[in-house]
C-alpha positions in Angstrom: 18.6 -6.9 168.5 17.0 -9.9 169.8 15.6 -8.9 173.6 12.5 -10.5 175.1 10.9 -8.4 177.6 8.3 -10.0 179.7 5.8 -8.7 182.2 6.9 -10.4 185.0 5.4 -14.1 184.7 6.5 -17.2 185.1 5.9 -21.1 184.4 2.8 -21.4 182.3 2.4 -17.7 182.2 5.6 -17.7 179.9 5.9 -20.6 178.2 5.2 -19.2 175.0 8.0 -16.5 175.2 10.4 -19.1 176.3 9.9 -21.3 173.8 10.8 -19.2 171.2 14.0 -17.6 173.4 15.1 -21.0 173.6 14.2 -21.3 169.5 17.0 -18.3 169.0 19.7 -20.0 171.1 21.5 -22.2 168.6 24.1 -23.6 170.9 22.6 -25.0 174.1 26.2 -26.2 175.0 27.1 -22.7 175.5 26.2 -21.3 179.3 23.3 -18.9 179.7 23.8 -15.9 182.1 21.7 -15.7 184.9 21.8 -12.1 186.3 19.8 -12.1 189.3 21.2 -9.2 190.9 18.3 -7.0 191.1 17.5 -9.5 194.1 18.6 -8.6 197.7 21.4 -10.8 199.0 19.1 -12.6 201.7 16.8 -13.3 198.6 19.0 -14.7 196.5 19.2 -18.1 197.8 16.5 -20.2 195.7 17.7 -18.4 192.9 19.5 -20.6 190.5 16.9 -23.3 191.3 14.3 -21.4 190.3 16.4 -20.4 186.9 16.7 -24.2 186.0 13.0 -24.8 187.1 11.7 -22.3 184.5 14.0 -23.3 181.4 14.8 -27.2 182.3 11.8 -27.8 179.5 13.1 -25.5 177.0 16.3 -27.9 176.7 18.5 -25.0 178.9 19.7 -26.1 181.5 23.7 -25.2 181.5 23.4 -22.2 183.4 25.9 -19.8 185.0 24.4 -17.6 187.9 26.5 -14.7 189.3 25.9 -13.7 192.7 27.9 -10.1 192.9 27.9 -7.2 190.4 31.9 -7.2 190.8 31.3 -11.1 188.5 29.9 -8.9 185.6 33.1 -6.3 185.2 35.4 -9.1 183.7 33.1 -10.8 181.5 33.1 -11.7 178.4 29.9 -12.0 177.2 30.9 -13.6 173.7 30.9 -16.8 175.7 27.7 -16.8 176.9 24.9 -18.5 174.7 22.2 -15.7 176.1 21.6 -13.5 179.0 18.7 -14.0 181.2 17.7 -10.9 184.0 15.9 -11.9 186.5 13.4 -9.2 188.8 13.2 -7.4 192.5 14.6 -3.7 192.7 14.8 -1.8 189.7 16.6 1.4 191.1 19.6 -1.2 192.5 19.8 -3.3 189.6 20.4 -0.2 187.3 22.7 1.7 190.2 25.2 -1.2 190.3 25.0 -1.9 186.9 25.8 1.5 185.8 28.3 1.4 188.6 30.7 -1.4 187.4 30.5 -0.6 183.9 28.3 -3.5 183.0 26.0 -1.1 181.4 27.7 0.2 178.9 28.7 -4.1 178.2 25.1 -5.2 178.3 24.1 -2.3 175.6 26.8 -2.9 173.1 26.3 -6.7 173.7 22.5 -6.1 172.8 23.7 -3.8 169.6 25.5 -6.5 168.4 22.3 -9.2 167.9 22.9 -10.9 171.4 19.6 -12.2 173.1 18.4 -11.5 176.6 15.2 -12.4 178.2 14.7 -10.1 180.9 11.6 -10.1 183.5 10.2 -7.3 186.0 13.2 -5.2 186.9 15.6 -6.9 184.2 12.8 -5.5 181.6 12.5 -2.2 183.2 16.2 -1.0 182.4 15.7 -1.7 179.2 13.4 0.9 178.7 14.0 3.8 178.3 13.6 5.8 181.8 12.9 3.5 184.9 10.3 6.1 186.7 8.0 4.3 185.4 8.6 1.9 188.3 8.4 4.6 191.4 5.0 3.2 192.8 6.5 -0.7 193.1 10.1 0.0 193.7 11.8 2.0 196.5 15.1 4.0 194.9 17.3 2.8 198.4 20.4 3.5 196.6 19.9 7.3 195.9 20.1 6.6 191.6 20.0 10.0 190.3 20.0 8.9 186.6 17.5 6.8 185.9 17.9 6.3 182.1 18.0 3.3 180.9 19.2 1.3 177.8 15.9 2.4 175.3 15.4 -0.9 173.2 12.0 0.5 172.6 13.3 3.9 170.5 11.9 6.1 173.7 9.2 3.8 175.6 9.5 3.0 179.1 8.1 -0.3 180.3 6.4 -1.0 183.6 5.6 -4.2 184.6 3.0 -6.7 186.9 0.3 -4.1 185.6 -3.2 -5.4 186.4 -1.8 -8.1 188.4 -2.0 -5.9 191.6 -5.0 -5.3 193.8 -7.6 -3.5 192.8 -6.3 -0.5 194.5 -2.6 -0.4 193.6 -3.8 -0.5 189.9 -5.8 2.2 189.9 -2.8 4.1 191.8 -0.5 2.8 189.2 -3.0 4.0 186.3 -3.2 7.1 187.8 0.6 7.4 188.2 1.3 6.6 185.0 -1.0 8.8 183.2 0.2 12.2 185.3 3.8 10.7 184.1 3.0 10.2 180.5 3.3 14.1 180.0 6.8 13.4 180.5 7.4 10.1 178.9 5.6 7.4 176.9 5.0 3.7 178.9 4.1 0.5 177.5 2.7 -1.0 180.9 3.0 -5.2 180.3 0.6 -7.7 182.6 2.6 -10.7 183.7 1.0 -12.9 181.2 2.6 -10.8 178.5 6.4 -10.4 177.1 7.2 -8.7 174.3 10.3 -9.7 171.3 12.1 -7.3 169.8 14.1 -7.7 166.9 15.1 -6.3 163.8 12.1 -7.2 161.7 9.9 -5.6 164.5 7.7 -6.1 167.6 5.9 -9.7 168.7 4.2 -10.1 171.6 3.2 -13.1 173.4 0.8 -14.2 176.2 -3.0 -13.6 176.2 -3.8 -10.5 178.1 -3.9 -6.7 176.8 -1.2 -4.6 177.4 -1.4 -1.1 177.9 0.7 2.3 176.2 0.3 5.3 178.3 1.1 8.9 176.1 0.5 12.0 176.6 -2.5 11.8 179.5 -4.1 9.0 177.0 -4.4 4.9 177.4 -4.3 2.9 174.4 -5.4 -1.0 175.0 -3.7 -3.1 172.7 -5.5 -6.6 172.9 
C-alpha cells in the first residue's frame, strides 16, 4: 500500500508530500490519473490546469484527466504511473464510484502496492466511513452506503479541520466528538497529509492533527 492522504492543501501547503509522491513514481513517462470527479461538471473547467500547476515541479507533468465516471469502467490502471483524486463532494464521488464499479478497481489497485495521492473528498473515501464529512458535504445523490475503502484499518478521515471559521470548527469538533461513539476519526488540517505504506504511517506538513475516539480528542503535534 502506498496511498498519500492529505488534508486538503495545496502549493506550498503540500510540497513536502508531493515531493515524496513524486519520489515513489519511478517512471515519469508513464501518465498519471487525474480523477477529479468529485467536482461538479460546471466546476470542472480549470481542472487539469490546476493538476499540472501543482505537480509541474515535481517533474509530473504527463497527465491524463477523465472528465466522466463512465472513463473509469474500462480502465486499466496497470498503465497508469499513479492515481491522483482530486476534492468537492464526498457523497457523489463515492456514489458514482461505487456505481460503475470503479470501487471495487481502485481497492484492489491499492492492494496491489499502487500509489494514489488523494486530497479532501479523494481522502475521505479512503477512510473508512465518509459521515465523517456530513457538516461540509451535502449527500445530493441519496448514498445510503457510506463505507468506504478503510486504508486506515477502521479510521475515518475528515479533512480542512481548523482551516474553517471559528464557528464551523467548533461545530465540526462538536460533531465529531458525538460521532466518535460510533466510529474513530483522524481529522487532518490542510497543511497536513498523511503516507501510508507497508512499513507504517508518515505524516507531513507542520500543523497538529487530530484523532477523535470514543467522546475523546487526542492532538498529535
Amino acid at each position: 500500500m502506498r496511498v498519500f492522504l492529505c488534508g486538503g492543501g495545496s502549493g506550498i501547503q503540500t510540497e513536502e508530500a508531493y515531493k515524496r509522491f513524486s519520489d515513489l513514481i519511478e517512471d515519469k513517462t508513464m501518465p498519471l490519473l487525474y480523477i477529479p470527479l468529485a467536482m461538479y461538471e460546471s466546476n470542472m473547467e480549470g481542472c487539469y490546469e490546476w493538476i499540472t500547476e501543482e505537480l509541474k515541479e515535481y517533474c509530473i507533468d504527463n497527465i491524463e484527466m477523465v472528465r466522466d465516471f463512465k472513463e473509469l469502467e474500462e480502465m486499466d490502471l496497470e498503465e497508469y504511473s499513479a492515481i491522483f483524486i482530486g476534492g468537492g463532494n464526498t457523497y457523489k464521488l463515492l456514489f458514482e464510484l461505487k456505481l460503475t464499479g470503479f470501487y471495487e478497481k481502485l481497492k484492489e489497485y491499492i492492494n496491489n502496492n499502487g500509489i494514489v495521492f488523494a486530497g479532501s473528498a479523494g481522502a475521505i473515501i479512503l477512510g473508512k466511513d465518509i459521515k465523517s464529512c456530513n457538516l461540509d458535504d451535502d449527500n445530493e445523490v441519496g448514498l445510503v452506503d457510506t463505507k468506504g475503502i478503510d486504508v486506515l484499518n477502521g479510521y475515518s478521515v475528515l479533512c480542512h479541520y481548523t482551516n474553517r471559521d471559528e464557528e464551523k470548527n467548533e461545530d465540526n469538533r462538536r460533531y465529531l466528538l458525538e460521532l466518535s461513539k460510533e466510529i474513530k476519526i483522524i481529522a487532518l488540517p490542510e497543511e497536513d497529509t498523511m503516507f501510508i505504506s507497508d512499513s507504517g504511517i508518515e505524516v507531513y506538513g507542520d500543523k497538529p492533527y487530530y484523532i477523535f475516539d470514543n467522546e475523546n480528542i487526542l492532538v498529535i503535534k
